[in-house]
One Martini backbone bead per residue (centre of mass of N, CA, C, O) as a GRO file, in nm:
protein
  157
    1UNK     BB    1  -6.397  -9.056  14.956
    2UNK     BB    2  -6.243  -9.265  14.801
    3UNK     BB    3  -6.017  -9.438  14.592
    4UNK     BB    4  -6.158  -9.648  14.474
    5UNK     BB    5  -6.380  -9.405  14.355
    6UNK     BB    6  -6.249  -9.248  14.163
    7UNK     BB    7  -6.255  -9.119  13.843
    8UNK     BB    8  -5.984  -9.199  13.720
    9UNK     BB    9  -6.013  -9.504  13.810
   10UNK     BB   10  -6.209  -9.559  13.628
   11UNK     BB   11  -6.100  -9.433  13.330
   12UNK     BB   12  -5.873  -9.623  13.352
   13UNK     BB   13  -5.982  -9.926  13.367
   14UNK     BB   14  -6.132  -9.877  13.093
   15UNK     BB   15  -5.822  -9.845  12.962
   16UNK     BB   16  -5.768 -10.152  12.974
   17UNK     BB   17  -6.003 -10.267  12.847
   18UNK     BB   18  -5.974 -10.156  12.597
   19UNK     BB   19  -5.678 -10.257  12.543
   20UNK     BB   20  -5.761 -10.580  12.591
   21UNK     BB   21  -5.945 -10.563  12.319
   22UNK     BB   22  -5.752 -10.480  12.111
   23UNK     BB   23  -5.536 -10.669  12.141
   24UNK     BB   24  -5.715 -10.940  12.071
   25UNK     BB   25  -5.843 -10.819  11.799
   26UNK     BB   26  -5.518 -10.859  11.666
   27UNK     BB   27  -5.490 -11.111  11.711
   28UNK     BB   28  -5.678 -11.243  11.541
   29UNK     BB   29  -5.573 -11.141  11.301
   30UNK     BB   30  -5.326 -11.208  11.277
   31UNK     BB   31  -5.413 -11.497  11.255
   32UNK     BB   32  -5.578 -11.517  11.040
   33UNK     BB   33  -5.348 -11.412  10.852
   34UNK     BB   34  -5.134 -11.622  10.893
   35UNK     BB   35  -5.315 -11.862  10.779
   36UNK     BB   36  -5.361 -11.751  10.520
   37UNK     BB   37  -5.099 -11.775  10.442
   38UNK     BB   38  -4.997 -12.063  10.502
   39UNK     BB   39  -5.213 -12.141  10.281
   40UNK     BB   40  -5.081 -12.009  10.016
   41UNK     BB   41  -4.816 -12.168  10.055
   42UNK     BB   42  -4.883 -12.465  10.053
   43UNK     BB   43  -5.019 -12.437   9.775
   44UNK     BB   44  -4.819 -12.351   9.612
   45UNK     BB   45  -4.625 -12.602   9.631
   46UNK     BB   46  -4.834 -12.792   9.536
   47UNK     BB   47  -4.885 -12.652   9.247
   48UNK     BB   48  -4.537 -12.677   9.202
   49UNK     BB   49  -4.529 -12.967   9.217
   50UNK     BB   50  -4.755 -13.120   9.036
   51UNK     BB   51  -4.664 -12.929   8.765
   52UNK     BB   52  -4.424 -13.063   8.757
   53UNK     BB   53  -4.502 -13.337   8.707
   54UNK     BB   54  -4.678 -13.273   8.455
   55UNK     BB   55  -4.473 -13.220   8.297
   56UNK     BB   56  -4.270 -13.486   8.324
   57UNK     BB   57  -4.519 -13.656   8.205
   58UNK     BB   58  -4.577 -13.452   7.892
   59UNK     BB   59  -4.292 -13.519   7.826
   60UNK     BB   60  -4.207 -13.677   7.524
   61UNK     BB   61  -4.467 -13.702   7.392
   62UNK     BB   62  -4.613 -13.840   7.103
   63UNK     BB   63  -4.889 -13.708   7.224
   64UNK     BB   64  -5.152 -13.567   7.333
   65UNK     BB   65  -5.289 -13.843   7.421
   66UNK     BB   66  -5.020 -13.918   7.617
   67UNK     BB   67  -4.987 -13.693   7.776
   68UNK     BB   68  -5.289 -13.681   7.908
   69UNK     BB   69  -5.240 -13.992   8.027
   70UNK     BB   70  -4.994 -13.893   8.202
   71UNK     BB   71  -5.107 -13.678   8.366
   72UNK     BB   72  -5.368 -13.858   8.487
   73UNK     BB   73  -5.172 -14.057   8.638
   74UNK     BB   74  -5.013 -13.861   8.815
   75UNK     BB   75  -5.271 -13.742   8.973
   76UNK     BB   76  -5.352 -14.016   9.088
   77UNK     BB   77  -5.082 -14.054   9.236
   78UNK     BB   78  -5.068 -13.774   9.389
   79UNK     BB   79  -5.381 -13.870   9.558
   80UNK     BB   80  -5.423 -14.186   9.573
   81UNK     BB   81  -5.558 -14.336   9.315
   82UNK     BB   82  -5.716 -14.669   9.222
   83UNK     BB   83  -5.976 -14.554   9.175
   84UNK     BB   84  -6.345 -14.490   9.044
   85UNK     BB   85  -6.556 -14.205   9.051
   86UNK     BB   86  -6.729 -13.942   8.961
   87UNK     BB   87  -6.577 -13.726   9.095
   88UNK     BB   88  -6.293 -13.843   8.960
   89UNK     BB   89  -6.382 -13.793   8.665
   90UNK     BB   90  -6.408 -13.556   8.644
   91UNK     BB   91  -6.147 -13.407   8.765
   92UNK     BB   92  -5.980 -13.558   8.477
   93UNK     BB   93  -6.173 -13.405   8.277
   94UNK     BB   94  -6.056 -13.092   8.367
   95UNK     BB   95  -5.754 -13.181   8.390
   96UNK     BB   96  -5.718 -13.276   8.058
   97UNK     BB   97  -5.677 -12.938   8.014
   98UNK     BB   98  -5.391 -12.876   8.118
   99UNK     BB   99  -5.239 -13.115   7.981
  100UNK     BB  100  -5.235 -12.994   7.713
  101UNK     BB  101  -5.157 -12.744   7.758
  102UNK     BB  102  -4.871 -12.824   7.841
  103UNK     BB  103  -4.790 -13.004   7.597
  104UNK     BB  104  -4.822 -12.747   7.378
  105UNK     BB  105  -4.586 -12.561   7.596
  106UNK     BB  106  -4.355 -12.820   7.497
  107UNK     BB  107  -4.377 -12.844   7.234
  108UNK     BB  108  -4.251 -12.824   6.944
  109UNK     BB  109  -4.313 -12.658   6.649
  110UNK     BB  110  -4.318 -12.909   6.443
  111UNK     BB  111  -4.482 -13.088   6.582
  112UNK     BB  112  -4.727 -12.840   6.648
  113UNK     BB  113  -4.833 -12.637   6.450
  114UNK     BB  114  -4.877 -12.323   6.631
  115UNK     BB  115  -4.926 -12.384   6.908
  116UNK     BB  116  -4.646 -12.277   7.015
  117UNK     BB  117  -4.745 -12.011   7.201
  118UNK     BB  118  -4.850 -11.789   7.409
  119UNK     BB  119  -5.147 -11.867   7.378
  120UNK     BB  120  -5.033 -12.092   7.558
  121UNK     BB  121  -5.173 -12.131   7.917
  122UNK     BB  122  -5.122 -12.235   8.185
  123UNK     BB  123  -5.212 -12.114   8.417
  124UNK     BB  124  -5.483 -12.025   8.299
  125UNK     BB  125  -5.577 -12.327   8.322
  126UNK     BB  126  -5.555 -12.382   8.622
  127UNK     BB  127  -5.734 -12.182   8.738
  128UNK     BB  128  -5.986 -12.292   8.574
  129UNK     BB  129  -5.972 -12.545   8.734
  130UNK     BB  130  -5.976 -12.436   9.018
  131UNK     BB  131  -6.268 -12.276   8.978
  132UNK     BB  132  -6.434 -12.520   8.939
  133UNK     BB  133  -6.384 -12.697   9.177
  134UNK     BB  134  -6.497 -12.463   9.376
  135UNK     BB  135  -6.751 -12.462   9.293
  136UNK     BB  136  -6.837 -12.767   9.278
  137UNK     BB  137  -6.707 -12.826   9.621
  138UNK     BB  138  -6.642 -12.544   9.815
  139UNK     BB  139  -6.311 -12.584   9.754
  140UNK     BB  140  -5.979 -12.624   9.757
  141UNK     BB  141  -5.813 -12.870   9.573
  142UNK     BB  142  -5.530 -12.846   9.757
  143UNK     BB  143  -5.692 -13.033  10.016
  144UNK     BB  144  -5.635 -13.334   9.850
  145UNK     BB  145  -5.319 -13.300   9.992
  146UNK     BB  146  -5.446 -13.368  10.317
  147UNK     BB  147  -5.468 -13.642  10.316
  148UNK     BB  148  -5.447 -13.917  10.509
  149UNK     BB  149  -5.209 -14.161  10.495
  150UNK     BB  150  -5.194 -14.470  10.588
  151UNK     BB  151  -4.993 -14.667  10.728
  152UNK     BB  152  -4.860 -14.980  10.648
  153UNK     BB  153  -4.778 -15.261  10.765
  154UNK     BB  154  -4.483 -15.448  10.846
  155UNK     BB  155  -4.469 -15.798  10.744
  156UNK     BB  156  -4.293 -16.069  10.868
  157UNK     BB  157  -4.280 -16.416  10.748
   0.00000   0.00000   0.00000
């Protein structure tokens, strides 16, 4: 018997190949996890961007209708759409029902009479706002920005 051949050298090799996946499997689920929390990360971010933006063009509007079209106007700059598409027109037609939320959440009570109590829900508007986009595309919304906006070069004449 050699010793390159004993059972324990087996055993302990064995021991090696096992701890060598553990490691990767661990390493795999960490990344894994990591991607996810990252993309969690800037969800919110995006998130709490956005609905700023929305809060401060909904605040002030003299109607839930001027409200709700300068919250369309923002979100459509905040994508850079200059342009209408059916898919586009959906996504500003579900998400008018946010901006509602927002301006209905934002106006004085004497404004809007009634209307302006706990049971305005701008999260939960937002949520179901999520909730449709994801069934409608099959991805989370706030991937619409991560498109890369190429920049224009500056000519001078």
């Amino acid at each position: 018997m050699t010793v390159a051949t004993a059972p324990f050298l087996d055993y302990l090799k064995s021991a090696t190949a096992r701890a060598d996946a553990d490691e990767t499997k661990l390493r795999q689920e960490f990344s894994q996890r990591l991607n996810s929390i990252e993309q969690d990360r800037a969800f919110a971010y995006r998130r709490y961007n956005l609905m700023s933006a929305v809060a401060d063009a909904a605040a002030g509007a003299q109607s839930e209708e001027i409200a709700v079209a300068n919250v369309l106007a923002a979100l459509r700059t905040r994508l850079g759409w200059d342009s209408d598409s059916e898919a586009r027109s959906a996504i500003l037609s579900n998400f008018a029902v946010v901006g509602k939320t927002v301006f209905l959440s934002l106006a004085p009570p004497e404004a809007e009479a009634g209307e302006n109590d706990s049971s305005v829900d701008v999260v939960a508007a937002l949520k179901d706002f999520e909730t449709w986009y994801a069934g409608k595309h099959g991805s989370p919304f706030w991937v619409q920005f991560e498109n890369y906006m190429r920049e224009t070069p500056v000519v001078d004449f």
